[in-house]
C-alpha positions in Angstrom: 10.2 -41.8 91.0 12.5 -44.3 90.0 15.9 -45.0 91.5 19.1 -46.3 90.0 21.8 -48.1 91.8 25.0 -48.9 90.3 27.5 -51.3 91.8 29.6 -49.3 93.2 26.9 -47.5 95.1 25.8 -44.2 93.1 21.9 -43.3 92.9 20.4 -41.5 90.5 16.9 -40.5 90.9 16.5 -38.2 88.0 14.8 -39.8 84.6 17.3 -38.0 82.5 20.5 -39.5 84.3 18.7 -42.8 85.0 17.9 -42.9 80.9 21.8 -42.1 80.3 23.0 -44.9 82.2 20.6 -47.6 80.7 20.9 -46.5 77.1 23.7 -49.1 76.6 20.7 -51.3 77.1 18.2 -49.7 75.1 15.8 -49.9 78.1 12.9 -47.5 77.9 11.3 -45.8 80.9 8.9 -43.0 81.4 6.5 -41.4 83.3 3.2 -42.2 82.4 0.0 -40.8 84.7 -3.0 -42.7 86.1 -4.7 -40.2 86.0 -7.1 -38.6 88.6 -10.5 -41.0 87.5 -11.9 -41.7 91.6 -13.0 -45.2 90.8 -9.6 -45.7 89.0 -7.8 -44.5 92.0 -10.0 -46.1 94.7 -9.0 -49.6 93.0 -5.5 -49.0 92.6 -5.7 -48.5 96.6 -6.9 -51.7 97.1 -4.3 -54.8 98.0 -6.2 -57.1 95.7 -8.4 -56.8 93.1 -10.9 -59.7 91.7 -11.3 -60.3 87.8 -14.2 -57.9 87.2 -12.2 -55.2 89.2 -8.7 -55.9 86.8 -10.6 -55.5 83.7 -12.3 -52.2 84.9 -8.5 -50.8 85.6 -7.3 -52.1 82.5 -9.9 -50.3 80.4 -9.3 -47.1 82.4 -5.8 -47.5 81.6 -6.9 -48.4 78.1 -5.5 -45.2 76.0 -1.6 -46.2 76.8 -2.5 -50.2 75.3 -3.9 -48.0 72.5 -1.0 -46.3 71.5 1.3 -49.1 72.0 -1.0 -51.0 69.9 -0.6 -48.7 67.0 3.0 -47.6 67.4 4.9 -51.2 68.7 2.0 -53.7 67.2 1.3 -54.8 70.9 -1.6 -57.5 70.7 -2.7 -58.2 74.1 -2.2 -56.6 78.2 -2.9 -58.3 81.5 -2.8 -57.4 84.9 -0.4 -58.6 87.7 -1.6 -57.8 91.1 0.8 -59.1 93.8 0.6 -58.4 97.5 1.3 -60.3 101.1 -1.8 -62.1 100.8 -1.1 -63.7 97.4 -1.2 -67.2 97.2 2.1 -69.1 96.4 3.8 -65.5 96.3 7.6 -66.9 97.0 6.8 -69.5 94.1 5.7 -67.0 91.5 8.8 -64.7 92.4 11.6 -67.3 92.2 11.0 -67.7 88.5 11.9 -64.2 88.1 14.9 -63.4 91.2 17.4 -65.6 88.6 19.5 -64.1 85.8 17.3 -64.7 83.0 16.2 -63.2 79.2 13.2 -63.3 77.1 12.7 -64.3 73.6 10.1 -60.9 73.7 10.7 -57.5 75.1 9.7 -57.5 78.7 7.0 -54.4 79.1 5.3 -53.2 82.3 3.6 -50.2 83.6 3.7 -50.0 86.9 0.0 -48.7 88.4 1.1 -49.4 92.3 3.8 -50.7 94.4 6.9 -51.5 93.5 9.4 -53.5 92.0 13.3 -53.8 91.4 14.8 -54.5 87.8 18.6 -55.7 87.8 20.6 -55.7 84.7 23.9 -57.2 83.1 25.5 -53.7 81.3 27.2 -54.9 78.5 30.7 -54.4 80.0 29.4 -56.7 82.8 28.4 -54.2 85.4 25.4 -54.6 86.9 22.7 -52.1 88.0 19.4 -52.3 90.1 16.5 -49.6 89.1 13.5 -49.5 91.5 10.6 -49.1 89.7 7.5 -46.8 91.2 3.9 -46.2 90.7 3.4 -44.2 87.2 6.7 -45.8 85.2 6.6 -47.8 82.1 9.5 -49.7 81.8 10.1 -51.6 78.0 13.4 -54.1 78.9 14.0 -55.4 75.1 14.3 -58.6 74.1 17.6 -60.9 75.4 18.4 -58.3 78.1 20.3 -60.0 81.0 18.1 -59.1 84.1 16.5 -60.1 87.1 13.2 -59.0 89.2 12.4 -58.9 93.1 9.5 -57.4 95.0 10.6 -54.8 97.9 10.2 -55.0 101.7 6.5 -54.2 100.3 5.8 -57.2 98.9 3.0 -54.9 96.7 2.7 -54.3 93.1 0.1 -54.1 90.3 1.6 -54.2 86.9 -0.2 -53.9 83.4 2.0 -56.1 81.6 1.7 -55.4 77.5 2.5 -58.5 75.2 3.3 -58.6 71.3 2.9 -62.8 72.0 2.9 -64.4 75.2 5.3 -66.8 74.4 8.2 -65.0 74.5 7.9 -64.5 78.2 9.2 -67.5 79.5 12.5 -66.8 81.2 15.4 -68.3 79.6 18.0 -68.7 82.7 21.6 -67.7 82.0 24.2 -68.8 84.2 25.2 -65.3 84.9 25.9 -64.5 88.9 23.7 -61.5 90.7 26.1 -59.7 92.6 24.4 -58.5 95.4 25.4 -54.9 95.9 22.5 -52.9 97.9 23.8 -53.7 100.9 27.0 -51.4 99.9 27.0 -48.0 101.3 24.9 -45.8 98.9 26.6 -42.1 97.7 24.3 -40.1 95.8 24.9 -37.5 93.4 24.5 -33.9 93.7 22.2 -32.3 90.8 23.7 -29.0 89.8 
């Protein structure tokens, strides 16, 4: 289940509150299932998977691509497997730790691991939303945002494309306020 930090240290863990406080954004996230396939689960278990391996879990996860195909006019998926072991790993990551926007809304589903999203609000305030196994997550285009791995240093992403060009991260000059250190209250849900 995802979880939301705001600056000032509130959580939200619930989709419906977390969906609230990124709709200035337009940022869409959902649930969306694996599914209970043995083979398809046994891979997602693995740290790393070989090229033979990705393509078997992206045509089990093949129906979502499908729809976004036909609803978004998506042309193309990949998939990102990162874990301890994975060479240049620090490398790959700085790219994406800076404040930065794409020309091309950002889209992942996230299979395994996670990952952390930060974002600019537009009134300036920034939020960090830990992003679990099972979420889709569809940043749109020009979004102020930044991405780190956690302590786990473990994800496997489907990443869904429209072009590939308009993934390279244009870096804005905008400073990440580092605010997860800050005591954390969370919410009561009546």
């Amino acid at each position: 289940m995802a979880v939301l930090q705001l600056e000032d240290g509130t959580t939200y863990t619930e989709l419906d509150e977390i969906q609230r406080e990124l709709a200035s954004l337009n940022i869409h996230l959902n649930h969306w299932s694996v599914g209970t396939d043995p083979e398809l689960i046994k891979l997602l278990n693995q740290l790393g998977l070989n090229d033979n391996e990705k393509a078997e879990v992206l045509q089990g996860l093949d129906q979502y691509f499908e729809q976004l195909q036909q609803t978004a006019g998506y042309q193309s998926r990949d998939l990102i497997v990162l874990n301890p072991d994975t060479p240049n790993l620090e490398t790959l990551l700085a790219k994406f730790e800076q404040c930065h926007i794409h020309a091309d809304n950002e889209v992942r589903y996230i299979i395994d691991g996670e990952g952390v999203f930060g974002f600019v609000r537009p009134d300036g305030s920034q939020v960090e939303l830990t992003v679990k196994p099972e979420e889709y997550i569809n940043v749109p285009a020009h979004t102020e945002h930044w991405f780190y791995l956690t302590e786990t240093r473990r994800i496997k992403a489907v990443r869904y494309f429209t072009t590939t060009e308009g993934w390279t991260p244009e870096y804005t000059d905008t400073e990440i306020r580092i605010f997860s250190r800050r005591p954390k209250k969370t919410l009561a849900l009546n």
